[in-house]
Structure formats: structure tokens, C-alpha cells
One Martini backbone bead per residue (centre of mass of N, CA, C, O) as a GRO file, in nm:
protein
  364
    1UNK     BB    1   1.123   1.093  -0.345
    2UNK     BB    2   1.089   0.756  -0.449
    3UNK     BB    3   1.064   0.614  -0.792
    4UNK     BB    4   0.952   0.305  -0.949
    5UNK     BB    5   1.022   0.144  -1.282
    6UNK     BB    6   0.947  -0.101  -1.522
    7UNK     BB    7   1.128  -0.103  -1.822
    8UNK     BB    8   1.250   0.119  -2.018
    9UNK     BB    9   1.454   0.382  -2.009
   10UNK     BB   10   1.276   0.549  -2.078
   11UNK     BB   11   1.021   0.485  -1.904
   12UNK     BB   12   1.159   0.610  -1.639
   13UNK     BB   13   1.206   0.852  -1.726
   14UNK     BB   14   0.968   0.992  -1.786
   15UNK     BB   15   0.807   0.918  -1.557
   16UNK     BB   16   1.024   1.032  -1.313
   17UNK     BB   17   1.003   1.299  -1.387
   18UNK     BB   18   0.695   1.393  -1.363
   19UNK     BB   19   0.641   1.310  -1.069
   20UNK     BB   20   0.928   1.427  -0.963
   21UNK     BB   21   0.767   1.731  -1.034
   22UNK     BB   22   0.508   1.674  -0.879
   23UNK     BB   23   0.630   1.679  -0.637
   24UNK     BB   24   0.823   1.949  -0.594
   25UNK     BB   25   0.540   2.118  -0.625
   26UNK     BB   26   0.392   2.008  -0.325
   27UNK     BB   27   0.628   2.052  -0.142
   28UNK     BB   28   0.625   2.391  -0.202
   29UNK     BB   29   0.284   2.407  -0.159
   30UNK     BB   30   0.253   2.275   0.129
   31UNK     BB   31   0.061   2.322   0.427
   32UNK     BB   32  -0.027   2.243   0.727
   33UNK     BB   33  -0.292   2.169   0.731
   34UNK     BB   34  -0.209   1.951   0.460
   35UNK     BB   35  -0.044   1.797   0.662
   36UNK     BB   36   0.111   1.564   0.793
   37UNK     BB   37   0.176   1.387   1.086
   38UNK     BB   38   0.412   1.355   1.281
   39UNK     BB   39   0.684   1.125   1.371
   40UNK     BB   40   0.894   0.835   1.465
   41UNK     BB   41   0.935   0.719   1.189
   42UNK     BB   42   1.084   0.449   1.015
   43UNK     BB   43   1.132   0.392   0.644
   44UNK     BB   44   1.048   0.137   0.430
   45UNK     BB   45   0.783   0.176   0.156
   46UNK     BB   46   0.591  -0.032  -0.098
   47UNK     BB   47   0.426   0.029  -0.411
   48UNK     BB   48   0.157  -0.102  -0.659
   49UNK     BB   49  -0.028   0.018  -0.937
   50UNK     BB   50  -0.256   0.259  -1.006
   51UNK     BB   51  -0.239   0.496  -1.245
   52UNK     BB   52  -0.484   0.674  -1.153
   53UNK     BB   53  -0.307   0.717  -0.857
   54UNK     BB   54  -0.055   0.922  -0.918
   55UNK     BB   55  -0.110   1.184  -0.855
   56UNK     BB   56  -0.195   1.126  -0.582
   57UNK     BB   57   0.042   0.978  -0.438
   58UNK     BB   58   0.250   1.212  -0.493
   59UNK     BB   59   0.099   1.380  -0.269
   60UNK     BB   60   0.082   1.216  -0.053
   61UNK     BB   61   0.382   1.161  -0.030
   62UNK     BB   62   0.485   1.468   0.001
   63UNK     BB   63   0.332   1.508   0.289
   64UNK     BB   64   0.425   1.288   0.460
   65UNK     BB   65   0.744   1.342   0.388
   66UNK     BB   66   0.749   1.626   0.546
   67UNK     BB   67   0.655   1.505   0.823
   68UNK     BB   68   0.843   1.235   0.761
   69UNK     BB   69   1.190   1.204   0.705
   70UNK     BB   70   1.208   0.874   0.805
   71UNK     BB   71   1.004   0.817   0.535
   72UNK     BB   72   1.008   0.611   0.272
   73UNK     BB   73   0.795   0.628  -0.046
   74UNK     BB   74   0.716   0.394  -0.276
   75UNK     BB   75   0.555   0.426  -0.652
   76UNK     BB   76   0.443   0.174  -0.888
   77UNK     BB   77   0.256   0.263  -1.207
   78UNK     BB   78   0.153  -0.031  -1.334
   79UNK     BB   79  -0.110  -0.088  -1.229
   80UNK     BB   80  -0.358  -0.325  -1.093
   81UNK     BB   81  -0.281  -0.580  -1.119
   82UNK     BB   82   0.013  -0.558  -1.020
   83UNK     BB   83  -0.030  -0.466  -0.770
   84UNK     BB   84  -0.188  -0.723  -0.630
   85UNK     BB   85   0.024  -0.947  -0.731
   86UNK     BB   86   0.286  -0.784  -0.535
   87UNK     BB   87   0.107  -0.783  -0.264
   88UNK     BB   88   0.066  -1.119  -0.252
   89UNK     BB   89   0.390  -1.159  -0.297
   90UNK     BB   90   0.548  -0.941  -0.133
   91UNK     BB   91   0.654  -0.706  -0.351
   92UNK     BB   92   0.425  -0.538  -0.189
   93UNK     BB   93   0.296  -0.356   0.080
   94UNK     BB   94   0.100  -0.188  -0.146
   95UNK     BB   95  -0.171  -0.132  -0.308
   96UNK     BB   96  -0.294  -0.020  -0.594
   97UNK     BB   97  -0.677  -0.038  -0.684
   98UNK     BB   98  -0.951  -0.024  -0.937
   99UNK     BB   99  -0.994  -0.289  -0.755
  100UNK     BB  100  -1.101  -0.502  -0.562
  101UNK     BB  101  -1.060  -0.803  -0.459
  102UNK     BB  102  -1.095  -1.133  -0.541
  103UNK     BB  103  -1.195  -1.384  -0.433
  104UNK     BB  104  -0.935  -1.545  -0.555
  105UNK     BB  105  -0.723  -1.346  -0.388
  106UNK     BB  106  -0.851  -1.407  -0.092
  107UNK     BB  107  -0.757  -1.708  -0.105
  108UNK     BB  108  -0.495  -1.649  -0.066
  109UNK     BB  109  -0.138  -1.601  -0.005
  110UNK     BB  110   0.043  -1.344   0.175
  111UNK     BB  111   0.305  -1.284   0.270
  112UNK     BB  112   0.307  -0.959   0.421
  113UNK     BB  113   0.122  -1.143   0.627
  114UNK     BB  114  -0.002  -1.257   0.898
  115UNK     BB  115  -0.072  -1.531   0.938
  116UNK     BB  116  -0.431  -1.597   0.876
  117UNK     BB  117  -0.425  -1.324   0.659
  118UNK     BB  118  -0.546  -1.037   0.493
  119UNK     BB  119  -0.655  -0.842   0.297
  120UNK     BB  120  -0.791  -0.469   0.248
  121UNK     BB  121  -1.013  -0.258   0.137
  122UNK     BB  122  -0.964   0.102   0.076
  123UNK     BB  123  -1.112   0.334   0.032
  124UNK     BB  124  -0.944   0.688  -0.127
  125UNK     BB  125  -1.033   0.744  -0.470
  126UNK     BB  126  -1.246   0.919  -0.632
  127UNK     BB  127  -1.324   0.901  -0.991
  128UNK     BB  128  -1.379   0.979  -1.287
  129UNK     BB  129  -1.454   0.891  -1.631
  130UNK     BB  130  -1.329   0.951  -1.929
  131UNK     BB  131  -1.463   1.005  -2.273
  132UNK     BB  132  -1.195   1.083  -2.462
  133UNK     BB  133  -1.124   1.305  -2.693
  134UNK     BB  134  -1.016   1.370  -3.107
  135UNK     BB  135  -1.193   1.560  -3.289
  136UNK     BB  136  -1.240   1.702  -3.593
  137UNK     BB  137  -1.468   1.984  -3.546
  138UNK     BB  138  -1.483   1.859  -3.210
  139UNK     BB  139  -1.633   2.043  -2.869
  140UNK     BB  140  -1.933   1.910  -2.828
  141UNK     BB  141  -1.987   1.557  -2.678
  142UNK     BB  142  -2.272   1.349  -2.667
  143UNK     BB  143  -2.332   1.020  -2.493
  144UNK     BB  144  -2.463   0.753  -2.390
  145UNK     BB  145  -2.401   0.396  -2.368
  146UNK     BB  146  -2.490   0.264  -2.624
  147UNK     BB  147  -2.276   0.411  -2.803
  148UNK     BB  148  -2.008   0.336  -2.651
  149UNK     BB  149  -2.014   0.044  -2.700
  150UNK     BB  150  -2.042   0.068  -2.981
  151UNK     BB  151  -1.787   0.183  -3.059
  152UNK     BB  152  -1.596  -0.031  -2.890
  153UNK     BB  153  -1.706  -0.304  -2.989
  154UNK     BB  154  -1.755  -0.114  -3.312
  155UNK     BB  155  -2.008  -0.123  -3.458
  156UNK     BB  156  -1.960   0.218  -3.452
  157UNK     BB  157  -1.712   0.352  -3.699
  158UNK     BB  158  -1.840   0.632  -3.750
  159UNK     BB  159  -1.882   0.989  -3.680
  160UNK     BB  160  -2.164   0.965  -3.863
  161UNK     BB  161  -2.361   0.817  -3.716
  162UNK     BB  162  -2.669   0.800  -3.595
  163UNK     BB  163  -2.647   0.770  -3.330
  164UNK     BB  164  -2.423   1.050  -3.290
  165UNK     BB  165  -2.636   1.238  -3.419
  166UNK     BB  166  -2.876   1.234  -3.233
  167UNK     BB  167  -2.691   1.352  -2.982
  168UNK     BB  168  -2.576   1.536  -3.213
  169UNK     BB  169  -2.719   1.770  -3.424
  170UNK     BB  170  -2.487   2.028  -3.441
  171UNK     BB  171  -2.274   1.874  -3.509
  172UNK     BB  172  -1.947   1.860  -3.700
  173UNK     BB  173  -1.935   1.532  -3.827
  174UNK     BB  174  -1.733   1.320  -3.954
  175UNK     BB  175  -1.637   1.059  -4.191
  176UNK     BB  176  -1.489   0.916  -4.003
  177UNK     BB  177  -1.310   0.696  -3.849
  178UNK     BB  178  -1.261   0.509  -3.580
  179UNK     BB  179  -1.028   0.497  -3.252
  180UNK     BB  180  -1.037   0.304  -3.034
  181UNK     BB  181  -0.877   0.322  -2.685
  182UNK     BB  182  -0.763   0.061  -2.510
  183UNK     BB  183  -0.660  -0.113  -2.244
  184UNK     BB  184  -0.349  -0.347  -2.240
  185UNK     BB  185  -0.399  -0.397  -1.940
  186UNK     BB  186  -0.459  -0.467  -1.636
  187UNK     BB  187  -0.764  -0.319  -1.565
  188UNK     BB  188  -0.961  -0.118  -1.380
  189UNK     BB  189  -1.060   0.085  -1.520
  190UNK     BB  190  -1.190  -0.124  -1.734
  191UNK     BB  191  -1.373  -0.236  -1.508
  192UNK     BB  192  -1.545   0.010  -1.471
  193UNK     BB  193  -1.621   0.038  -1.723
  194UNK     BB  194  -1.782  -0.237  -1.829
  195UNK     BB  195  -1.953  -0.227  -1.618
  196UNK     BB  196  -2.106  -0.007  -1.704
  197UNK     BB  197  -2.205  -0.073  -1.974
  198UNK     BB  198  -2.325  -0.345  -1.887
  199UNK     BB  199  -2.544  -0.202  -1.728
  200UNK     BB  200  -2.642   0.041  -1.979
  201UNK     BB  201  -2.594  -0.160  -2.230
  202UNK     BB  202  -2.622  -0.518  -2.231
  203UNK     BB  203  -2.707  -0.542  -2.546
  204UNK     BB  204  -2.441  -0.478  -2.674
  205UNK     BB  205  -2.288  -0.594  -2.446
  206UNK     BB  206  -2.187  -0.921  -2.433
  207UNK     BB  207  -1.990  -0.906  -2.244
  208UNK     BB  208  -1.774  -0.919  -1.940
  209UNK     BB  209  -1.656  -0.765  -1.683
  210UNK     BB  210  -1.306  -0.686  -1.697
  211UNK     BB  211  -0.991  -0.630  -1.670
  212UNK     BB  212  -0.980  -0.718  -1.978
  213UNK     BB  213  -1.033  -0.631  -2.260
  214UNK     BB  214  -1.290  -0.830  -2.499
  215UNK     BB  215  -1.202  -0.694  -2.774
  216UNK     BB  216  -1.085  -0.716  -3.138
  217UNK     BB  217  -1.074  -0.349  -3.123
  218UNK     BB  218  -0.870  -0.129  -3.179
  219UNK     BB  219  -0.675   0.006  -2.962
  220UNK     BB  220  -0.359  -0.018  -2.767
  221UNK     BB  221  -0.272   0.105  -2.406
  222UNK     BB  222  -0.086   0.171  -2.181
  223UNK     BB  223  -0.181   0.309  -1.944
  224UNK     BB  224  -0.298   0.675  -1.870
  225UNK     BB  225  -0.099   0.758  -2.071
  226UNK     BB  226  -0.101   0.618  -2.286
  227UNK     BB  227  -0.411   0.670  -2.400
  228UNK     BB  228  -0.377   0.976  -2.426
  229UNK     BB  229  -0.124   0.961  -2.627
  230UNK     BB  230  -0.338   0.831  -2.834
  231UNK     BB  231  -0.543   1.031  -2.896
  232UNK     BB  232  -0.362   1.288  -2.929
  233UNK     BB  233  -0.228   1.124  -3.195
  234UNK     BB  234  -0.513   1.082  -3.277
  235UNK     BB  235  -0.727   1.160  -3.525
  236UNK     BB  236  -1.050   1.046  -3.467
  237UNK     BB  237  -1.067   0.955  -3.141
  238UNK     BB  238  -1.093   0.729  -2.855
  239UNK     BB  239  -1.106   0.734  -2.473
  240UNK     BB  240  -1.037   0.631  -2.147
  241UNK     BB  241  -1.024   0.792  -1.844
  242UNK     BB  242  -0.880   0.927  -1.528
  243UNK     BB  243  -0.917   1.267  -1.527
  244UNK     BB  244  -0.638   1.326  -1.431
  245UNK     BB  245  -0.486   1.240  -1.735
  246UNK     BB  246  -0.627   1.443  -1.967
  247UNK     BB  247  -0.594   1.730  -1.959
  248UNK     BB  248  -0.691   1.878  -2.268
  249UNK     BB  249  -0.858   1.691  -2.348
  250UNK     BB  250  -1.172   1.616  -2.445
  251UNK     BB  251  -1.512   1.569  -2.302
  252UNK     BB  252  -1.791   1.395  -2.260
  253UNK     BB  253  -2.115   1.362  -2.228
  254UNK     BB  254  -2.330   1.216  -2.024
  255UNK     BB  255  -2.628   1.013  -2.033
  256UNK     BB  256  -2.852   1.084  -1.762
  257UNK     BB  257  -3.139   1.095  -1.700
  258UNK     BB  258  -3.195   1.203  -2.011
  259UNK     BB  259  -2.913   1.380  -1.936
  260UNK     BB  260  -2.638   1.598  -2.017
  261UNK     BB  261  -2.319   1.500  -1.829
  262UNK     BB  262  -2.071   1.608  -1.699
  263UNK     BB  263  -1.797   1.588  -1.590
  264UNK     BB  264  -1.791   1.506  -1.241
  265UNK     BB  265  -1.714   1.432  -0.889
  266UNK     BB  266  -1.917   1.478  -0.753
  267UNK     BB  267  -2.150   1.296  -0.889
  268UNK     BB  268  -1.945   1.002  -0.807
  269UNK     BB  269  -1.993   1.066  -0.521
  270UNK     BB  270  -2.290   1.020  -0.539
  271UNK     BB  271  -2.290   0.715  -0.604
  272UNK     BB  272  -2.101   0.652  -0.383
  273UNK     BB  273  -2.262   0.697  -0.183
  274UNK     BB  274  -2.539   0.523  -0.282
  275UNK     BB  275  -2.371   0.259  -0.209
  276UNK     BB  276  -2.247  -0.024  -0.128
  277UNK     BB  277  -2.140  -0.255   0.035
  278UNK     BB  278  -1.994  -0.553   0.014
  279UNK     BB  279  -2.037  -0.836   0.051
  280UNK     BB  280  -1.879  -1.098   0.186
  281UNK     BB  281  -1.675  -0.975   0.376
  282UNK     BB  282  -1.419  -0.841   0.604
  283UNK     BB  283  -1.507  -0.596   0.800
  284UNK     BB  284  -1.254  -0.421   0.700
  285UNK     BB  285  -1.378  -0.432   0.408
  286UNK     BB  286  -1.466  -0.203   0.164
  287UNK     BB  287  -1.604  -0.297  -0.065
  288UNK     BB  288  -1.752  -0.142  -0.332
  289UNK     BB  289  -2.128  -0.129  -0.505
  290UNK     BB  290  -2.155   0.004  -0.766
  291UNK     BB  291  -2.414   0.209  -0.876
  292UNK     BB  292  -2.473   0.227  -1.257
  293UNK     BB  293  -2.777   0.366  -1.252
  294UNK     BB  294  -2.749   0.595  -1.117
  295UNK     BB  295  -2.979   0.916  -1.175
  296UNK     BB  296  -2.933   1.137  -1.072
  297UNK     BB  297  -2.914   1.481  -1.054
  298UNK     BB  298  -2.553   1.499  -1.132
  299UNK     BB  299  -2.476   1.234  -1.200
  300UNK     BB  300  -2.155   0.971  -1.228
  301UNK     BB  301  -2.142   0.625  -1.322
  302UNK     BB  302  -1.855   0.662  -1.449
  303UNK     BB  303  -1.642   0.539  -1.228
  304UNK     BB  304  -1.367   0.539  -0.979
  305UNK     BB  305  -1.253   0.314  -0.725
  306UNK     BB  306  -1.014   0.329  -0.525
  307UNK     BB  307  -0.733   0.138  -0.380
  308UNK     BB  308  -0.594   0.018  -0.069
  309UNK     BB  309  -0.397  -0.227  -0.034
  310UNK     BB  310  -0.375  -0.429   0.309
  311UNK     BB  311  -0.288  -0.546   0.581
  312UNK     BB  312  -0.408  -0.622   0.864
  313UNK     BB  313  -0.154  -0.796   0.946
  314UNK     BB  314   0.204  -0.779   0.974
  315UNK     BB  315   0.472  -0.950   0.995
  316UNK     BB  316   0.556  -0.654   1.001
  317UNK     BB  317   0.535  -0.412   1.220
  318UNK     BB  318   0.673  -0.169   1.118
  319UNK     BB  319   0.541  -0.147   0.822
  320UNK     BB  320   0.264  -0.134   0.977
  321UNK     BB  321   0.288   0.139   1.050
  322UNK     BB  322   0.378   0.281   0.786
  323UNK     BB  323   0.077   0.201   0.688
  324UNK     BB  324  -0.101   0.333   0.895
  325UNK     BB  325   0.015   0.636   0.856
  326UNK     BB  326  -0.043   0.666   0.543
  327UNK     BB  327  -0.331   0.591   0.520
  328UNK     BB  328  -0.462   0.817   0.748
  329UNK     BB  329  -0.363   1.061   0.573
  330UNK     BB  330  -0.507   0.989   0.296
  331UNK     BB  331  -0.805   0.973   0.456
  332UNK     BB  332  -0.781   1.246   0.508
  333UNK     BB  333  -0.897   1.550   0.497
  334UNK     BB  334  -0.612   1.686   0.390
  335UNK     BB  335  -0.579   1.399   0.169
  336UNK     BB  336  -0.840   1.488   0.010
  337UNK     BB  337  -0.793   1.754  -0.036
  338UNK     BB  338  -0.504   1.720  -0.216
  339UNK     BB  339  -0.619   1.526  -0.447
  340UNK     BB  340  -0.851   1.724  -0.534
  341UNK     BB  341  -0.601   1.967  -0.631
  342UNK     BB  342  -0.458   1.790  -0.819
  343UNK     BB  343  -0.655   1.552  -0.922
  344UNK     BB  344  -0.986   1.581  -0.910
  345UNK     BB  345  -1.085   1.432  -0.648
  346UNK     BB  346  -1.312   1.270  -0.477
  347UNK     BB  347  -1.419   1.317  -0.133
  348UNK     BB  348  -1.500   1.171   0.121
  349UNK     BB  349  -1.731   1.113   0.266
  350UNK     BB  350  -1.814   1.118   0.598
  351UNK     BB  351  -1.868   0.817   0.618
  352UNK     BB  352  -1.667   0.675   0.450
  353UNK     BB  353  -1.443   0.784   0.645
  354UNK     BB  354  -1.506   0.667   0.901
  355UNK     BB  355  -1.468   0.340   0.769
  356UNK     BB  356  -1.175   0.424   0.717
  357UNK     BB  357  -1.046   0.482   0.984
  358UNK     BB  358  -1.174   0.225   1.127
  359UNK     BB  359  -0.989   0.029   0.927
  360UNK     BB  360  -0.698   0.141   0.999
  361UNK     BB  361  -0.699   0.135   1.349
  362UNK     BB  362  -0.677  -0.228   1.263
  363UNK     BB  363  -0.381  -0.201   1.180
  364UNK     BB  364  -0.061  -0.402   1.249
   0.00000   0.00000   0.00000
């Protein structure tokens, strides 16, 4: 499998080592079962988008190379932003992105579309986002949509303000200053991010949600590595990321209807069932409009659909046949099956799941 990062060269190495360590991981340990369909496939796609689908494209891409061996597919987890922006311009054959295309974006020409064709939101990868933190003396930690909103807008800057005491009366909350790390680049997490918090605290957040972060306070780091390792390096931090990325970081529990619920993928699959699919798009483009305030019990609406997009219809179509087998294994059973085990991530109901191979079965 191969891997391309743009950056220094610290950085391309330190990438391809992780990934490259984590396909090789993959390749080693996957069974028949959780195998793509093998074809007389050949050739190279390449992908470019988000890190939060990094360890899931990672496993995804282990399965489908090792069942057709004459099909090469590079993934380079540059963010959501540089995804959708490079597969417009043609720069990438399919784009990973933790929000699906804007109104403003298909309003484009797709280069590596057929003339008069645009680009579709595949969803394929439901993830909690996690409130990550590195307090000292502290492994128990409940927050609400409002203190979180105050905590990253600044408004709330000391680990013992009166706000984050109610939520933990048990805890021994030191009285350091707050480090909040929030993402430094065009960023769907961050997009989903605001999203949750303008929705249940907009009386706080006073900004609109969108993919660049918008206030000019705490740290900011590139990428759900950038970002999980500054929490790590910083002592009294905190900051978001996708489940998947935060490894032993302890992540906070989010108050919903009420309770203090942990962070777990069952309950954002639950909020992802019970939302719509959004209006006013093109037959097979499947972008979801998440209910951010659905409070069902066990429910957990800070979370992220990240998404496949890809062309409905392919200028090349060789390009198009091998995007349209490795999203079908992408979004099959066995393919979800594996970024569940690897990443974290909830698999797609049975419902969502048909909407989506059937979304798939019309590219060409």
C-alpha cells in the first residue's frame, strides 16, 4: 500500500511510518470473511482528506489490496478541506471529508468528472468526536455543551471556574489556567465541532459553525495527530478530536438529556439513524443533516459522518470502476466491520447502509 503526505520531510516520515505500520498490521491479521472481492481490477486511485478517517482508510485499503493485488490505492490525510479542494481540481480521484461538499463547491467544475456531472457525498464512517483532555489530578470529567462552548470561546480560562465545579462536585479541579487546542486548519472535525456547540449552546458561541475555527484563542495544531499531541504535551489541556486518534488520552463525558454520557459510537450511530438526509442535493448524494440536539438515552450527538466523495460519473472510466469497487467494499458489511475493529467507528444501519450502495452501484 502506499502512502503520500505532503509536508517536511519529519513529517512524511513520521506519517508513512504509523500508517504503513498500521496496513502491514491489517494485512497480517485479516480473514477471509472481512476480505473485498477479489477482480481483474488493475490500476492506481489516488485519495486526499481526512485525518479522521486515516486509521479507517488505512484498514480499508489493506483489505481491498490484498484482494486485488493489481490495484494500487494511495491516501494522503492531508484534512477535510485539502480533500474536497483537490478532488475539484482534479488532484484527487476521491476525496475523504468529515462534511460533505457545500452548496458553494458544487456549484464547480470536477475536473476528473464527466462533463456536466458533479461530485456525490458517499457517508461511510460514523465516529464520536471526543472532548480529549490532560488534567493533573484529574481522570473523571463531565462537561456540558455550555461549559464546553466557554471553556474554547476563552470565556471560561481556569480548571476551577464555578461552571466546570457544578459539573464535578468529587473532582480535584486545580486552579491552573485552561489550554484549549483547537484545529489549525480547514477542518470538518472542527466543522462538526461547532456545529454540536452552536446547536446546544448557542447563546455562548456566538460565532457560526465552519470548517476554520473562529475565535483567536488557546493553541492551535494541524491535523487529529497535531492536536491529540498537544493535549499530551500540555499539562492542564484539552481539545477535540475523533475517537480514533486520541489513544490513551481520557476523554470527558458529555452531558445529553440530562446525563452524563460517555463518549461511545453506538449512541453518535443512534443520533446518525434518527437524522435526515439533507435536502435540496442530487438524487445519489446521501449528506446527512445531524439532529445535534437528539437526547435519547445513550445518545451522543458531538460526532462525525465523514464521507467518500467521489464522481457519479468518471471522465475516465477505468478510474471509475476502481472507485466504485473499493467504495462498495468501503461500505459493505465486512468493510465495516473492519474500521469498527481497527478504528473505533460505528457501522452504518442497515437502512443507511442500502442508501449507500445504492448511491454506489450508480457510479460510473
Amino acid at each position: 500500500m502506499n502512502f503520500k503526505r505532503t509536508g517536511s520531510i519529519v513529517a512524511i516520515a513520521a506519517v508513512g511510518t504509523m500508517l504503513l505500520a498500521s496496513c502491514a498490521s491489517n494485512e497480517g491479521g485479516s480473514t477471509p470473511s472481512d476480505a473485498a472481492t477479489a477482480s481483474n481490477l488493475s490500476g492506481t486511485i489516488n485519495g486526499i482528506g481526512s485525518s479522521a478517517q486515516g486509521t479507517a482508510e488505512t484498514t480499508w485499503i489493506a483489505g481491498f489490496q490484498q484482494a486485488n493485488e493489481k490495484v494500487t490505492i494511495n491516501y494522503d490525510p492531508q484534512g477535510s478541506g485539502a480533500g474536497r479542494t483537490s478532488f475539484i481540481s482534479g488532484a484527487a480521484d476521491f476525496a475523504g471529508s468529515d462534511a460533505a461538499l457545500k452548496d458553494t463547491e458544487l456549484s464547480s467544475t470536477f475536473a476528473a468528472c464527466a462533463p456536466g456531472t458533479k461530485g456525490i457525498d458517499l457517508p461511510i464512517y460514523i465516529s464520536p468526536i471526543a472532548v480529549a483532555y490532560n488534567v493533573e489530578g484529574v481522570t473523571d470529567l463531565t462537561l456540558d455543551a455550555a461549559t464546553i462552548a466557554g471553556i474554547f470561546k476563552g470565556t471560561i480560562t481556569t480548571w476551577d471556574d464555578a461552571a466546570i465545579k457544578k459539573l464535578n462536585p468529587d473532582a480535584k479541579l486545580p486552579s491552573a489556567a485552561i489550554t484549549a487546542v483547537h484545529r489549525s486548519d480547514d477542518s470538518g472535525t472542527t466543522q462538526n465541532f461547532t456545529e454540536y456547540v452552536k446547536a446546544n449552546a448557542g447563546d455562548v458561541w456566538d460565532a457560526e459553525s465552519g470548517q476554520t475555527f473562529p475565535y483567536s484563542v488557546g493553541d492551535a495544531a494541524k491535523g487529529t495527530s497535531g492536536v491529540v499531541d498537544a493535549i499530551k504535551n500540555s499539562t492542564n489541556s484539552i481539545g477535540y478530536a475523533d475517537e480514533s486518534g486520541i489513544g490513551d488520552l481520557k476523554a470527558a463525558k458529555l452531558m445529553v438529556g440530562g446525563k452524563a454520557t460517555e463518549l461511545n459510537a453506538e449512541g453518535a450511530a443512534d443520533v446518525v439513524a434518527n437524522s435526515p438526509i439533507a435536502d435540496g442535493r442530487e438524487a445519489n448524494d446521501l449528506a446527512i443533516k445531524i439532529d445535534r440536539t437528539y437526547d435519547a438515552d445513550g445518545a451522543y450527538p458531538l460526532l462525525l459522518v465523514s464521507y467518500m466523495i467521489a464522481c457519479q460519473e468518471y471522465a475516465d472510466s477505468a478510474k471509475g470502476e476502481i472507485v466504485k469497487a473499493y467504495a462498495d467494499y468501503v461500505a459493505s458489511e465486512a468493510g465495516q466491520k473492519a474500521a469498527a475493529e481497527q478504528a473505533g467507528s460505528a457501522p452504518l444501519s442497515k437502512d443507511l447502509a442500502s442508501k449507500v450502495a445504492e448511491a454506489i452501484a450508480t457510479i460510473k
